[in-house]
C-alpha positions in Angstrom: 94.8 -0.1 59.1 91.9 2.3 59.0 93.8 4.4 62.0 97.0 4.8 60.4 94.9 6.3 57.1 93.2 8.2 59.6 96.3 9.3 61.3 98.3 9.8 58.3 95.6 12.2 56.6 95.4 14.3 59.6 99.1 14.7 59.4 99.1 15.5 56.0 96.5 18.3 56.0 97.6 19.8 59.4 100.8 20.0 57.2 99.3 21.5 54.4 97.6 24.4 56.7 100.8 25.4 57.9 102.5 25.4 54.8 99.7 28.3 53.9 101.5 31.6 53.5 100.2 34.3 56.2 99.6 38.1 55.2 102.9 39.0 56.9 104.8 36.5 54.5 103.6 38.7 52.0 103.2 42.5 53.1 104.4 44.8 55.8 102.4 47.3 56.8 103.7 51.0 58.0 101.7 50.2 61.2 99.0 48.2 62.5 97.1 50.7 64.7 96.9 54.6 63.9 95.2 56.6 66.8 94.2 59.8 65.7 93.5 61.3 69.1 90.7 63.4 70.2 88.6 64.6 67.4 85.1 66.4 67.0 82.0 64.6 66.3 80.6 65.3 62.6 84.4 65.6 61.2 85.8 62.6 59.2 89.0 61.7 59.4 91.1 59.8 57.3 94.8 58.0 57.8 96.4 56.1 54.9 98.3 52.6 55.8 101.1 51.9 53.7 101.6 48.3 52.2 104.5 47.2 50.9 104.8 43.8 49.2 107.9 41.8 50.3 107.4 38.7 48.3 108.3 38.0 44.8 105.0 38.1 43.0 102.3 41.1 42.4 100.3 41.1 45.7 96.4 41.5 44.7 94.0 43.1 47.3 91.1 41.0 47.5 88.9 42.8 49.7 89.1 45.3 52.3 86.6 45.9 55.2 86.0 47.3 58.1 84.2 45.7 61.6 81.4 48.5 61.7 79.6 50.9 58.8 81.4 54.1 60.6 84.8 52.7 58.8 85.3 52.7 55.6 88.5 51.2 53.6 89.1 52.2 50.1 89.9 48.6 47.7 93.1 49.0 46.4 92.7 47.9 42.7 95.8 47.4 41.3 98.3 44.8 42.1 101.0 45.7 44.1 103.9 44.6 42.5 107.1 43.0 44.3 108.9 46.1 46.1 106.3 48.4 45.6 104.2 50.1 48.1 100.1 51.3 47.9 98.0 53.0 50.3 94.8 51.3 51.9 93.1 55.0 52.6 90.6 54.4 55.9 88.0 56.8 56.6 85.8 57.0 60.1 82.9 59.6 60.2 82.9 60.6 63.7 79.2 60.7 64.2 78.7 60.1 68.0 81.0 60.9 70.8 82.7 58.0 71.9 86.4 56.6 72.2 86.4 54.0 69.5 88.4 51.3 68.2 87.5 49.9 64.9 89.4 47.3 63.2 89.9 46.6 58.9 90.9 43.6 57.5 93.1 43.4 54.1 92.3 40.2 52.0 95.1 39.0 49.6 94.4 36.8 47.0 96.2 33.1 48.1 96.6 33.8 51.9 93.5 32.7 54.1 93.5 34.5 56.6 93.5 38.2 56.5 95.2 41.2 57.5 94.2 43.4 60.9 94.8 46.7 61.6 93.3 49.3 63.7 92.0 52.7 64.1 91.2 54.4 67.6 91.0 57.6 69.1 88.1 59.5 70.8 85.1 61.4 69.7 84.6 64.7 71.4 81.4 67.5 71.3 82.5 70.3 69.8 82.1 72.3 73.1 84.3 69.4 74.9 87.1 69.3 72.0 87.3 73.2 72.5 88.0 72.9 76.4 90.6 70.1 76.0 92.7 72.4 73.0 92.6 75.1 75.8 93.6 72.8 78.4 96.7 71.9 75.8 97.7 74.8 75.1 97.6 76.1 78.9 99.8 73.1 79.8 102.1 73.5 76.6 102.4 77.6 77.6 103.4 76.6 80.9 106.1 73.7 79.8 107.5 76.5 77.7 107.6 79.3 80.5 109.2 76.7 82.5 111.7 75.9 80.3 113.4 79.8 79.6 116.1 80.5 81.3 115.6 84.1 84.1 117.3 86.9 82.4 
């Protein structure tokens, strides 16, 4: 008797996890991961998701963080109401030349786990980011020559 209680309960809370709503029940995200390329070391950069909530209730942002100190999410405040869209604003500083991935996670209110998304890209000195726009625009000069027809 004891395992059929046991069994029984298990069933019943394994149901009752699944029937928890997930973050993408809820809200759609522009993207998931913005890369914003080569950048030079000391310059913040910024890139704004976009949320939209696709249920039928305001969507509340409980908390938004980020997986080091060198990220930092701005709280949305307000609710998001059904339809409606808001910007999660995410800021890395740049301070040391590396490529970098750094994720931030989006708490709703009601839904336990929460949201991922990601920002890479890659730090450069400013001596190394000036070589590599050269290097662009030498390549870009010579696509264009390339493509104009012989008069």
């Amino acid at each position: 008797m004891k395992k059929i209680f046991l069994v029984a309960s298990a069933f019943m809370l394994s149901l009752a996890v699944m029937a928890q709503p997930k973050a993408d029940d809820v809200a759609k995200f522009n993207m998931e991961k913005h890369d914003f390329g080569k950048i030079v070391v000391g310059t913040p950069v910024t890139y704004a998701f976009e949320i939209k909530n696709i249920s039928d209730k305001p969507l509340v942002v409980e908390n938004s963080w980020a997986s080091c100190g060198c990220t930092t999410p701005e709280k949305i405040v307000d609710p998001i109401m059904p339809g409606a869209t808001a910007m999660l604003k995410v800021q890395y500083n740049a301070a040391a030349a590396t490529p970098f991935t750094k994720d931030v996670y989006v708490q709703f209110t009601g839904i336990a786990q929460p949201k991922t998304v990601q920002i890479t890209g890659e730090v450069l000195t400013a001596e190394a980011y000036e070589v590599w726009v050269k290097e662009n625009k030498d390549k870009e000069k010579n696509k264009t020559s390339k493509t104009k027809p012989n008069n």
